[in-house]
Steps between C-alpha positions, in 0.01 A plus 500: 500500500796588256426115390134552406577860288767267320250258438250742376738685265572196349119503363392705158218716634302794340608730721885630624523436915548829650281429823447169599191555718367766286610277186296186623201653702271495177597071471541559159900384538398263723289305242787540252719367707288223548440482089859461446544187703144341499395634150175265500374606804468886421303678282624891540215679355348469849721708626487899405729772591348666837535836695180434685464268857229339363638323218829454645296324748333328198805390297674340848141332570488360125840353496452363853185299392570382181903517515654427844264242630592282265902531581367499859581819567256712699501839562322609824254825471808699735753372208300679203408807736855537550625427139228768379595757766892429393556422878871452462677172485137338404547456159880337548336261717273408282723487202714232730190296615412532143850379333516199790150370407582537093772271565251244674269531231764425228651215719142317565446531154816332362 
């Protein structure tokens, strides 16, 4: 885990990382993370600051539709539940998956 929070704080994001589940639940990190690697894939206004399950729910639904699938990366239903809920050690898994399948991406591209 203590590799993925190094990887993470090696990315400029809006916000300072004080908890990583409650940090991420929202997805709006998530897609900036994604933004800094794979700038033409994401477009961040489609993500907005939430408090609410719904569009949590909404922003990790977005990103896995238009985002993920095409770095073949999909999150199950469970996955997003949990990342919403801040189930703990959800969001570090994801941000591994998520760093493994950037580096894919990046390689099949080259």
């Amino acid at each position: 885990m203590q590799e993925v929070y190094n990887w993470v704080d090696e990315i400029p994001l809006s916000r300072p990382k004080k908890n990583i589940a409650r940090d991420f639940s929202d997805c709006v990190l998530i897609a900036e993370v994604l933004k800094h690697y794979l700038p033409q894939l994401v477009e961040l206004h489609n993500y907005s600051n939430a408090h609410s399950i719904q569009q949590k729910s909404y922003n990790w639904n977005t990103l896995n539709q238009k985002v993920l699938k095409k770095i073949n990366l999909q999150l199950s239903v469970k996955d997003i539940k949990d990342a919403v809920e801040m189930v703990p050690e959800t969001i570090e898994r994801v941000l591994f998956t998520l760093r493994y399948k950037i580096d894919q991406y990046v390689q099949r591209k080259k």
